[in-house]
VOPAGU-2260 file (C-alpha; in pm, 1 decimal, decimal comma):
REM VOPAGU-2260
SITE   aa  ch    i         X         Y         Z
SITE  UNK   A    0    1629,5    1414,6    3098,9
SITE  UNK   A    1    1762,8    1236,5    2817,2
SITE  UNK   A    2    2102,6    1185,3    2652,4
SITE  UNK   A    3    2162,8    1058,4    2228,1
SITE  UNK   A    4    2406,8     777,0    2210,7
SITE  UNK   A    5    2465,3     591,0    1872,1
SITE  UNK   A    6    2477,1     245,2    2001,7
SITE  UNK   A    7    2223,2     -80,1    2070,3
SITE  UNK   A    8    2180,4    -229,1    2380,6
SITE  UNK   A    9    2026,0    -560,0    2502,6
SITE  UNK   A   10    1949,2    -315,7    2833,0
SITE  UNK   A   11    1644,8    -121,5    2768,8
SITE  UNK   A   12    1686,1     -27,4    3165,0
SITE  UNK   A   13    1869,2     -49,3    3497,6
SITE  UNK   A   14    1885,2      17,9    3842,7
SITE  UNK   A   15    2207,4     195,1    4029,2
SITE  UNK   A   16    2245,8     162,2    4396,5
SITE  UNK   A   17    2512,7     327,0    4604,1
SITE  UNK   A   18    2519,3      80,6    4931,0
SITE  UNK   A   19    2702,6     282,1    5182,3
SITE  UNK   A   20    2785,7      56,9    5458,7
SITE  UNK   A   21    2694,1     268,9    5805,4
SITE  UNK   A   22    2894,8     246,5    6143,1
SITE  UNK   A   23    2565,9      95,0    6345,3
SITE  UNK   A   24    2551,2    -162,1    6059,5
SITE  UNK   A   25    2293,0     -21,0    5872,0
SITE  UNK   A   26    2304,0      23,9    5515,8
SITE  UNK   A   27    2260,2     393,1    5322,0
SITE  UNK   A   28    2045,1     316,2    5018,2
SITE  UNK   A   29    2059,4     608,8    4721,6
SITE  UNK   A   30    1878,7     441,7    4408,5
SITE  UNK   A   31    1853,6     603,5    4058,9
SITE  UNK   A   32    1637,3     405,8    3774,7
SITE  UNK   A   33    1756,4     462,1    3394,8
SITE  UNK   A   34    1561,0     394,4    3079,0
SITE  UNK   A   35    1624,2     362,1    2759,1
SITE  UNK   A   36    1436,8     496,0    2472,1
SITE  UNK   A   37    1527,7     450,9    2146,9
SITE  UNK   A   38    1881,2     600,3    2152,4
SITE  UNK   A   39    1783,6     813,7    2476,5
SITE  UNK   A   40    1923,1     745,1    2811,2
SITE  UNK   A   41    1643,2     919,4    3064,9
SITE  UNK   A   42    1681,0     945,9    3417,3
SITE  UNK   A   43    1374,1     784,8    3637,5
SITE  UNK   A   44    1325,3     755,0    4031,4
SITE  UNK   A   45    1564,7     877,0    4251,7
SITE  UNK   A   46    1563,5     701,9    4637,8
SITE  UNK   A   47    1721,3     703,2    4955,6
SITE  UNK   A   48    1655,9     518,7    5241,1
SITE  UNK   A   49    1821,9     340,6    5490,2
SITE  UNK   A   50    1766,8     -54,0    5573,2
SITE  UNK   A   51    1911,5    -360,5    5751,3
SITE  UNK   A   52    2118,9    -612,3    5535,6
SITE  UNK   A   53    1804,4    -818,8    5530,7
SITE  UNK   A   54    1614,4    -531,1    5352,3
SITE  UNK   A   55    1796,4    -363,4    5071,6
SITE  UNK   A   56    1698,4    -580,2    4816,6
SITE  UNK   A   57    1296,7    -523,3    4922,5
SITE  UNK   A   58    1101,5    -382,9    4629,7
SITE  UNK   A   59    1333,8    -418,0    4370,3
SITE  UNK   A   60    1392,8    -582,4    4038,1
SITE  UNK   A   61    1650,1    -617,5    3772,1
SITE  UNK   A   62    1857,9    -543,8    3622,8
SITE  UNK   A   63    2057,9    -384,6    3906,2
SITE  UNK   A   64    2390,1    -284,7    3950,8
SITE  UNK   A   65    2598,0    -169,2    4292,1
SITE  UNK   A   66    2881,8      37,1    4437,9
SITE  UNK   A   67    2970,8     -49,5    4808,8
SITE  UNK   A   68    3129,9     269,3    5030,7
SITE  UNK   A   69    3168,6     330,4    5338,6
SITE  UNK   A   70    3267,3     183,4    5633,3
SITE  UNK   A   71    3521,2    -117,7    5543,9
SITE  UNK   A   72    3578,3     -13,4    5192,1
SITE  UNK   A   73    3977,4      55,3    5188,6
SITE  UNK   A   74    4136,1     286,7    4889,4
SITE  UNK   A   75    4493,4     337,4    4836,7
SITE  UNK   A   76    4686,3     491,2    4589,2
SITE  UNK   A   77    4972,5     356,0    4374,5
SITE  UNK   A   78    5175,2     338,6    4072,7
SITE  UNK   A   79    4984,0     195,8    3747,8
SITE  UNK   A   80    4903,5    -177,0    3809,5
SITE  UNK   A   81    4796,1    -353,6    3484,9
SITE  UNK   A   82    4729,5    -683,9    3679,3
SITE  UNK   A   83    4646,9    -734,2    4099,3
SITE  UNK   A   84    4888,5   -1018,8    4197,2
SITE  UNK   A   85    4898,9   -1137,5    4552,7
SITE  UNK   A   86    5256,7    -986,0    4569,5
SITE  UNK   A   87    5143,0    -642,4    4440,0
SITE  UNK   A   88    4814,3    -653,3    4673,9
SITE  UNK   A   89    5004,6    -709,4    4947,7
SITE  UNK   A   90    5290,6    -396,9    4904,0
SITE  UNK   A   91    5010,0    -213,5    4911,0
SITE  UNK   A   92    4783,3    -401,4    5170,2
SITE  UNK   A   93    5057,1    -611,8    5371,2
SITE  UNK   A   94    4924,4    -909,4    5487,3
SITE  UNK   A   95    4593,7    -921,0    5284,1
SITE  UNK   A   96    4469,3   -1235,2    5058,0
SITE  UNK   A   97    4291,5   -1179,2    4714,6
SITE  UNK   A   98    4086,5   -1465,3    4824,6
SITE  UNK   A   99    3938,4   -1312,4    5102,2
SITE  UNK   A  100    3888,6    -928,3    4952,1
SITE  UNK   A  101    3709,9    -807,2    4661,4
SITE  UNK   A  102    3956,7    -582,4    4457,4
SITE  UNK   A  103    3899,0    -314,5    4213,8
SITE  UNK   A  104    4192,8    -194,3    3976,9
SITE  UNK   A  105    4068,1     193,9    3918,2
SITE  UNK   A  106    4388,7     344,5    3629,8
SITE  UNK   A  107    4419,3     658,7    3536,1
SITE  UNK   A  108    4707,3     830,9    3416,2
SITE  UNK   A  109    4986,1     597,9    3519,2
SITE  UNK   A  110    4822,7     556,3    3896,8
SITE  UNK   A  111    4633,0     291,2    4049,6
SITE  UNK   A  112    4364,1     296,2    4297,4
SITE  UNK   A  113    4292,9       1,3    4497,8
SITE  UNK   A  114    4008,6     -22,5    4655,8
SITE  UNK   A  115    3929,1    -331,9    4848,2
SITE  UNK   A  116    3657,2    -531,0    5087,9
SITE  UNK   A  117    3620,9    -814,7    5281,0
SITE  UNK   A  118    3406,7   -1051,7    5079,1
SITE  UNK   A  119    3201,5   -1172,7    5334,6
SITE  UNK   A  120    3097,4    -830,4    5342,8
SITE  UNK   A  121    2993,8    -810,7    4958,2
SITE  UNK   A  122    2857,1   -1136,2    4985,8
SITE  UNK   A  123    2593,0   -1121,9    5229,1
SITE  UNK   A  124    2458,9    -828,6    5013,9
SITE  UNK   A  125    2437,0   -1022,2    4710,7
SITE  UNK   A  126    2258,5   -1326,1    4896,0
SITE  UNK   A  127    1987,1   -1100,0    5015,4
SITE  UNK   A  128    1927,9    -977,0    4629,7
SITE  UNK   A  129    1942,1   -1354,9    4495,8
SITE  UNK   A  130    1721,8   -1434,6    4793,3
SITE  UNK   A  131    1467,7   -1163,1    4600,1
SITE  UNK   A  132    1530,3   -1341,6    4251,8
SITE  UNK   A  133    1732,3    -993,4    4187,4
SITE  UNK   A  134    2154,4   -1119,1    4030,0
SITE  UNK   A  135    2382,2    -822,3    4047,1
SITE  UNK   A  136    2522,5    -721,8    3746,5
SITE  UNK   A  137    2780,4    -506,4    3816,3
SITE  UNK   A  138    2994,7    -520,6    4100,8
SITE  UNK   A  139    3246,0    -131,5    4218,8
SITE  UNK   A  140    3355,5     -18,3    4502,0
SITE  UNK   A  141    3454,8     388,8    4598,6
SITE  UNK   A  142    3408,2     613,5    4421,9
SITE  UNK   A  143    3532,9     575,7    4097,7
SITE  UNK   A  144    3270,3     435,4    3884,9
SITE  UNK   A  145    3208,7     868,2    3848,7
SITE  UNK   A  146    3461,0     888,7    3607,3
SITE  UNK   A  147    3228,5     741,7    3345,4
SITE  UNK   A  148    2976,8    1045,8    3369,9
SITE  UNK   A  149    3253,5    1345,7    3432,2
SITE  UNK   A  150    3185,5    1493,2    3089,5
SITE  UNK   A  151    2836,3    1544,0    3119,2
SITE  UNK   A  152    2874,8    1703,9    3446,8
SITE  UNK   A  153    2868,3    2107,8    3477,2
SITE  UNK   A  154    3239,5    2106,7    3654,6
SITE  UNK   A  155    3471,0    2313,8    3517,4
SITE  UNK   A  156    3776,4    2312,0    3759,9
SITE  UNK   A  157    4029,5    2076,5    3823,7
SITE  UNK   A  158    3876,2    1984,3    4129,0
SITE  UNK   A  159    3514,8    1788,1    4208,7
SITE  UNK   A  160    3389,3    1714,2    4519,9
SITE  UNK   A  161    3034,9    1546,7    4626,2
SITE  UNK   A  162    2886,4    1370,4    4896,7
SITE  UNK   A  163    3196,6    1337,0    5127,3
SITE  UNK   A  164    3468,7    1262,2    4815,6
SITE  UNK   A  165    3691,2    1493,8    4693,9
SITE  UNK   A  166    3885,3    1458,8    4372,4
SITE  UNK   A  167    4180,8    1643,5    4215,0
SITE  UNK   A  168    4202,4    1645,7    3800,3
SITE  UNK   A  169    4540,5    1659,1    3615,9
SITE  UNK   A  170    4532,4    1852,5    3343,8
SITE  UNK   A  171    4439,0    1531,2    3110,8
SITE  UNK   A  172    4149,2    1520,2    3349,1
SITE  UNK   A  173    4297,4    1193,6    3472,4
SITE  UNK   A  174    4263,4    1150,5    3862,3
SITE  UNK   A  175    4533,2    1300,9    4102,9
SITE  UNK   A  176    4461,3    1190,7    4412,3
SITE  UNK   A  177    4115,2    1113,7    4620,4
SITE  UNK   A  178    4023,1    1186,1    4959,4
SITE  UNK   A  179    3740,0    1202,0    5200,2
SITE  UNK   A  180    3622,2    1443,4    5402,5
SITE  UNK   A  181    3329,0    1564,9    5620,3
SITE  UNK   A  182    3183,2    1935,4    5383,3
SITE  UNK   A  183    3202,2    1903,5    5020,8
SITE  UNK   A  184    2995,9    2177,1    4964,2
SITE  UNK   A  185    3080,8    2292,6    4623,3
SITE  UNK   A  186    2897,4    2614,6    4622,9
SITE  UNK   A  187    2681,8    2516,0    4287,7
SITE  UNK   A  188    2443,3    2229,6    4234,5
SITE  UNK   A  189    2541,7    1942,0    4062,7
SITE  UNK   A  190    2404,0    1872,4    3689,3
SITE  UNK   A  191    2382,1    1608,1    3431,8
SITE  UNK   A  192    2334,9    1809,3    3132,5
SITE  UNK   A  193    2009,4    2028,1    3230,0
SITE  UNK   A  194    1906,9    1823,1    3513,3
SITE  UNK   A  195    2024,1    1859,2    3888,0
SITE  UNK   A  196    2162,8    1596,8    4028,5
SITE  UNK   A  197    2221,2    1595,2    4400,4
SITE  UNK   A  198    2517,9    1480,2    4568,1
SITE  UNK   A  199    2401,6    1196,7    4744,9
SITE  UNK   A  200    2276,4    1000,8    4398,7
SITE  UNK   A  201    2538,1    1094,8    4188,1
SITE  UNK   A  202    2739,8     775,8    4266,2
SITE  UNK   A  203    2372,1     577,7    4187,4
SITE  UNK   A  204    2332,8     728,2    3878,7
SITE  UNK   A  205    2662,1     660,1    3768,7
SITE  UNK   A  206    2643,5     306,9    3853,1
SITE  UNK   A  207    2315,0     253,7    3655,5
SITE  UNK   A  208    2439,0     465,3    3347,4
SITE  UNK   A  209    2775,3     255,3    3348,2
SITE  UNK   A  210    2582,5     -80,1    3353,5
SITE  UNK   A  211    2307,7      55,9    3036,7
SITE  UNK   A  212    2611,6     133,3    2831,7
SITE  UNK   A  213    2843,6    -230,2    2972,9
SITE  UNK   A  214    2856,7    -324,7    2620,3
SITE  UNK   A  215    3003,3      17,9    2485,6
SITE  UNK   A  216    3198,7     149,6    2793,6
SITE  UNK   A  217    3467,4      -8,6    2985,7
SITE  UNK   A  218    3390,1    -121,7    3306,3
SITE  UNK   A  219    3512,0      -8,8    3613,9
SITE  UNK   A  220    3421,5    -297,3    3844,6
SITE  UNK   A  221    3551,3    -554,0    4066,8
SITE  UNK   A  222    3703,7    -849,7    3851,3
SITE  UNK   A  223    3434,8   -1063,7    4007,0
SITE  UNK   A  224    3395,4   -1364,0    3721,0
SITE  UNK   A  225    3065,6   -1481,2    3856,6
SITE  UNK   A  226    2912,6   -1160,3    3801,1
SITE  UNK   A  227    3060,9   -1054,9    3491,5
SITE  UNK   A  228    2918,0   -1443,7    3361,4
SITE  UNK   A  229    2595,1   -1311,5    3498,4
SITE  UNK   A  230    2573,2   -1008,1    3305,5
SITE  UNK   A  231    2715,5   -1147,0    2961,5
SITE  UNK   A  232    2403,6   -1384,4    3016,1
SITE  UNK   A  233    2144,7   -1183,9    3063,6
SITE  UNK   A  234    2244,5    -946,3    2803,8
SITE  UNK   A  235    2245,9   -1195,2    2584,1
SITE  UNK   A  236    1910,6   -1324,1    2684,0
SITE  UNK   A  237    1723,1   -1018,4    2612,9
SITE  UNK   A  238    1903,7    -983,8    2279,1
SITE  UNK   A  239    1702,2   -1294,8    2177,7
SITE  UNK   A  240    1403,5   -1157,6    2298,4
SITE  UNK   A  241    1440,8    -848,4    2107,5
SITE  UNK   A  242    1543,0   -1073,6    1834,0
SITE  UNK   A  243    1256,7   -1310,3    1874,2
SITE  UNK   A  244    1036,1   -1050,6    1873,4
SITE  UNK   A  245    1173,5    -874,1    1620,8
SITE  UNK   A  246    1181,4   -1178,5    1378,9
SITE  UNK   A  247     810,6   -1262,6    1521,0
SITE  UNK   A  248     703,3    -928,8    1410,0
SITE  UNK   A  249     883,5    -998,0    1033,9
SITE  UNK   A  250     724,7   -1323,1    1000,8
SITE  UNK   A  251     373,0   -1128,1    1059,1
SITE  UNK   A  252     406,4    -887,8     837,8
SITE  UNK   A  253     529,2   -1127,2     574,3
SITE  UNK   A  254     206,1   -1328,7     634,3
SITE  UNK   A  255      -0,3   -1036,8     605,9
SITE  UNK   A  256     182,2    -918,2     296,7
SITE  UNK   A  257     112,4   -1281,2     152,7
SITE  UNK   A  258    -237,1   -1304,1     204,2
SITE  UNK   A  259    -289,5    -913,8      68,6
SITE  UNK   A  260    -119,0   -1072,0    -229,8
SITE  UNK   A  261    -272,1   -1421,6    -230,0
SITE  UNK   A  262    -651,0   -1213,9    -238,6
SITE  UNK   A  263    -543,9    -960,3    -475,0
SITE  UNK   A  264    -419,6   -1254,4    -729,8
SITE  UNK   A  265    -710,4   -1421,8    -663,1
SITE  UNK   A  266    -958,5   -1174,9    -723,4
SITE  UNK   A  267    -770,1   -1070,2   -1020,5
SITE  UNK   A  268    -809,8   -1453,3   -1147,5
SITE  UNK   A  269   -1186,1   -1492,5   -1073,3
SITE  UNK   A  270   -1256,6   -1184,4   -1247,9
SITE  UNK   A  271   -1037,1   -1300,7   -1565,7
SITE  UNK   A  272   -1239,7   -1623,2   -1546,0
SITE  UNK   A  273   -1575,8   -1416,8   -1527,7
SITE  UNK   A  274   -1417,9   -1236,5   -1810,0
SITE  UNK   A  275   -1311,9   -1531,4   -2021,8
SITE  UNK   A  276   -1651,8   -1741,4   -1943,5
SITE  UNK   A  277   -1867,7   -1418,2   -2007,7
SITE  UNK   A  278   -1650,9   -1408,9   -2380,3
SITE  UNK   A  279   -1699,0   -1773,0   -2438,9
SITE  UNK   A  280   -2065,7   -1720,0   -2357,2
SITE  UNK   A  281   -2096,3   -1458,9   -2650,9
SITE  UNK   A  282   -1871,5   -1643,8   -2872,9
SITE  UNK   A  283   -2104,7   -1909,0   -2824,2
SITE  UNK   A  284   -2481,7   -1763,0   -2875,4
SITE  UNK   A  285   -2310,0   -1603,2   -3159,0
SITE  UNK   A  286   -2262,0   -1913,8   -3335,8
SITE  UNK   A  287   -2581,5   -2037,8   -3241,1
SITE  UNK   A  288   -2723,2   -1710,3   -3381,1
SITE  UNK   A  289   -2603,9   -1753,6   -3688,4
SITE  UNK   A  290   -2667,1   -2137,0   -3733,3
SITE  UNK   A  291   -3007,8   -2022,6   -3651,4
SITE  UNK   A  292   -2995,3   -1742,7   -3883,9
SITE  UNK   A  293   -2839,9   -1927,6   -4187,7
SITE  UNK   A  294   -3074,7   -2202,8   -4109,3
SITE  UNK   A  295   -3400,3   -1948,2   -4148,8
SITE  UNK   A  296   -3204,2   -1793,3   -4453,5
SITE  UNK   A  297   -3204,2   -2130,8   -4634,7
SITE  UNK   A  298   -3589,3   -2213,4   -4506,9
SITE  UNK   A  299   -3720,4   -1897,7   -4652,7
SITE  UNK   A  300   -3520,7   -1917,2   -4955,8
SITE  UNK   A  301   -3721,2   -2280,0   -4991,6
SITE  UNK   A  302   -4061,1   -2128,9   -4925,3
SITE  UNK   A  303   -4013,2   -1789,6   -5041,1
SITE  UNK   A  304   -4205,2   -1605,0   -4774,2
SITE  UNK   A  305   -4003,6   -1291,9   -4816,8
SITE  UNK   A  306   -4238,5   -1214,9   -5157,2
SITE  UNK   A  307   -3947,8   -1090,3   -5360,1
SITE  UNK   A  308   -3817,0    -910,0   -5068,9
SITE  UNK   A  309   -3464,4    -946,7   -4982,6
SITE  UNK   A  310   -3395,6   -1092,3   -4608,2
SITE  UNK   A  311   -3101,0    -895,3   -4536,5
SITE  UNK   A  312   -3348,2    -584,8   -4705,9
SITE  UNK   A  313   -3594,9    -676,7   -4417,6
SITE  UNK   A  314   -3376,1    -698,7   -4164,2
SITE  UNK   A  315   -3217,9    -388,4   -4206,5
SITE  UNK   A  316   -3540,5    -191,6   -4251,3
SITE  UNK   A  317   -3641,5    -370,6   -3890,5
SITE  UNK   A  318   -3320,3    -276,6   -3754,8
SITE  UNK   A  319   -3337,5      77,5   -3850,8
SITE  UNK   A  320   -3704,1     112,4   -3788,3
SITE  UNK   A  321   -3628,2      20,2   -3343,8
SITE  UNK   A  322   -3529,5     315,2   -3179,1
SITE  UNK   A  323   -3210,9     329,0   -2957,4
SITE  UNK   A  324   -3458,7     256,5   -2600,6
SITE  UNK   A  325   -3565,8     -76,7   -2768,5
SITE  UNK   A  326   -3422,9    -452,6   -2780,6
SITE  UNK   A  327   -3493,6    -659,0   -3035,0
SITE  UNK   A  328   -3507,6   -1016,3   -2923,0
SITE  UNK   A  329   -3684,8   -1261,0   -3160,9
SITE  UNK   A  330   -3775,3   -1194,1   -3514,9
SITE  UNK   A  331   -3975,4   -1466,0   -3708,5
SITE  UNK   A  332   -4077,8   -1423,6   -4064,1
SITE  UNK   A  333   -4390,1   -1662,3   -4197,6
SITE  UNK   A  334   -4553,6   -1607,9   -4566,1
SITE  UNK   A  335   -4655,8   -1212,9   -4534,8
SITE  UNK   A  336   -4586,6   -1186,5   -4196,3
SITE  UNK   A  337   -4321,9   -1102,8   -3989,3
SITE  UNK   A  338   -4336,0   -1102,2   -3597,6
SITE  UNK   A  339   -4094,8    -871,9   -3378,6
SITE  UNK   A  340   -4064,3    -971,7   -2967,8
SITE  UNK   A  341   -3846,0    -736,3   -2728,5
SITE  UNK   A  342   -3831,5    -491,2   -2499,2
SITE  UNK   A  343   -3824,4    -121,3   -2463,4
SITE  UNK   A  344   -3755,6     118,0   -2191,7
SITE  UNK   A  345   -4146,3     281,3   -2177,3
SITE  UNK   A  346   -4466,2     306,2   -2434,1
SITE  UNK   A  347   -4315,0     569,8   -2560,6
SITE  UNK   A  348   -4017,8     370,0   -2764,7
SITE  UNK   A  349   -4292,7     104,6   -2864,3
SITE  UNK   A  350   -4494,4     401,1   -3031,0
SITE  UNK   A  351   -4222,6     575,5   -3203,9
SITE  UNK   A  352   -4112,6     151,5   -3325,4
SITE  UNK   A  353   -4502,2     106,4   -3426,3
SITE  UNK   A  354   -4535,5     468,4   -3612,5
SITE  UNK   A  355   -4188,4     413,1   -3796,2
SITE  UNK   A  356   -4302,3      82,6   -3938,1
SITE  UNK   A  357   -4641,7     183,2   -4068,0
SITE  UNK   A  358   -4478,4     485,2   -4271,6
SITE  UNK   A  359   -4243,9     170,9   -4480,3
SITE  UNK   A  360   -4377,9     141,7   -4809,5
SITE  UNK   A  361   -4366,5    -225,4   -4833,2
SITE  UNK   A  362   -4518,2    -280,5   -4472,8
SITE  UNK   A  363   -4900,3    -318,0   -4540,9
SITE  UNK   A  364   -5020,3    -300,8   -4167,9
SITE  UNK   A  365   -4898,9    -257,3   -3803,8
SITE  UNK   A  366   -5024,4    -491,4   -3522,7
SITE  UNK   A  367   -4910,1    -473,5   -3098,6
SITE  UNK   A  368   -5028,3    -823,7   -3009,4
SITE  UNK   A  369   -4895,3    -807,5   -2644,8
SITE  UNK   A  370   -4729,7    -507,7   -2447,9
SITE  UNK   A  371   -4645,1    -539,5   -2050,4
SITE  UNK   A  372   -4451,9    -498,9   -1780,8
SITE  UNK   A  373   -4128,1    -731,6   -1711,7
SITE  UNK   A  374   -4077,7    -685,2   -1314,8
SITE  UNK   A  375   -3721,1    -912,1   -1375,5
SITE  UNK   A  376   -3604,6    -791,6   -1675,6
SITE  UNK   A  377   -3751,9    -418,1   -1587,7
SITE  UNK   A  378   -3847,3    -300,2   -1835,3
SITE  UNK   A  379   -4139,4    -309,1   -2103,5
SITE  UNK   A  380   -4167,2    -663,5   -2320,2
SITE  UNK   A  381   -4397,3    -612,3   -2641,6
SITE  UNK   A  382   -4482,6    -854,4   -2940,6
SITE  UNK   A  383   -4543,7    -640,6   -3248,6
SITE  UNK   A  384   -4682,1    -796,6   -3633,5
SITE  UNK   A  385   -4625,7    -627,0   -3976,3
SITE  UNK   A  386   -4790,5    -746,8   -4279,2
SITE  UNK   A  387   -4647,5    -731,9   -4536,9
């Protein structure tokens, strides 16, 4: 069962116990475990069980909150007390000390209800949870602490009564008056929204659900500084771990996002290098090319090997005479003789190259000096002569 709240806690869970203290000594355990996920409050284990002082605290962690009844609790009814003197303990309590008692200041409306217990009582219960490693958070006594759940409960009159307590509403739902007795049989089961809730862990689940929400709600409790201290600590301590982990997580993701970037940017560089040395590559055969090419130009101009035919004449008749599957890459021309290396895709491209050349009027004969196979380069590498 689960319950939205807009708030954040540094709770993500908690443990209610009712510890009602037994005639024989004994102690009646009801336990009720709450989660929290996300914004959802959800109910857990439910457990009664009765142990010896020595034994409530077995089998439990924190963090854990309680509610003492029973036997040697004391409530009393009064007019609205903002502060618990010694003076105004007393008219109600004559002759008790507010060092010796735990006190809890429950107002509603413009009553008070005291309820009170020896500390020596209280204390021996919380010594056998520190003696676990288990500090109690939350310190109430009676039956009060039910107030903070009322509205999600299925009662309707102006009455509720569970477990041995009765309670009378005003019409402001603020609390009447409070009494025990022996059948509080109500007729109907309990509920917490869709959820039963029996009688005897209502009180539990109260006490768990106030000490989730401590930071949003306002206590009721014993004014108990020690534990209050308690609390505020480990509150806060889990906030840092949430925050440490939180921040932990950040700082990963950050890292992650900074080496996606850092490889992206670097691949983008190398391949802009690639890019830039593959253009400064060209840029540079192409100057070599035509240092070469103006160098031949001049040569041939000296010795006049092109017989009255014009170079750029022959090279354009070479360059048109190559079909599109073939590569020219050396051209030499001697005195009547001109020799073509390269490559072509397949025989096929070198006969088509050899068959256009022999049908040029100025080209008196067609030679293949050398055709084969290039395993590296794959593809066919030929040396071809035209006289000319």
């Amino acid at each position: 069962m689960a319950f939205d709240f807009n708030f954040k806690s540094g709770l993500s869970s908690s443990k209610g116990l009712e510890l009602k203290l037994q005639a024989d000594g004994l102690i009646d355990v009801r336990l009720v475990e709450l989660s929290l996920k996300g914004k959802m409050v959800q109910i857990g284990l439910k457990k009664q069980y009765t142990a010896e002082l020595g034994q409530i605290a077995d089998g439990l962690s924190g963090p854990l909150a309680i509610t003492v009844t029973g036997r040697g609790v004391l409530i009393k009814k009064t007019k609205k007390l903002d502060e618990v003197t010694e003076a105004a303990l007393q008219q109600v309590f004559p002759g008790f000390n507010l060092t010796e008692f735990y006190v809890q200041n429950f107002i509603s409306g413009e009553d008070s209800f005291l309820a009170v217990v020896r500390k020596d009582i209280v204390d021996k219960m919380i010594a056998a949870f520190k003696k676990k490693g288990i500090e109690v958070l939350m310190l109430g006594l009676g039956p009060f602490v039910v107030d903070q759940v009322l509205p999600q409960l299925n009662v309707y009159q102006d009455s509720l009564s569970f477990d041995g307590h009765r309670i009378k509403f005003r019409e402001d739902k603020s609390w009447e008056s409070y009494t025990q007795q022996l059948e509080t049989d109500t007729g109907f089961a309990l509920k917490i929204d869709l959820e039963t809730m029996p009688e005897p862990f209502l009180l539990s689940y109260a006490t768990a659900f106030q000490l989730i929400l401590a930071e949003v709600l306002e206590p009721i409790e014993v004014d108990a500084p020690e534990i209050g201290e308690n609390r505020a600590e480990c509150i806060a301590k889990l906030k840092f771990e949430k925050r440490g982990v939180l921040v932990l997580g950040l700082f990963f993701v950050l890292l992650l996002l900074n080496f996606l970037l850092f490889g992206f940017y670097n691949s983008s560089n190398q391949e802009m290098e690639g890019r830039a040395g593959r253009k400064s590559d060209l840029s540079a055969n192409k100057k070599k090319m035509e240092t070469e090419i103006k160098e031949k130009e001049v040569l041939v101009k000296k010795l006049g090997w092109n017989k009255g035919l014009g170079y750029a004449y022959i090279c354009d008749q070479i360059g048109a005479g190559l079909p599109g599957s073939a590569t020219l890459t050396e051209m030499s021309v001697e005195s009547g003789l001109i020799k073509l290396k390269g490559t072509a895709e397949d025989v096929y491209a070198i006969n088509d190259c050899i068959y256009t050349f022999k049908k040029k009027s100025w080209v008196k004969d067609v030679q293949l000096e050398k055709y084969a196979a290039d395993d590296q380069k794959q593809a066919q590498v030929f040396t071809i002569t035209l006289n000319y």
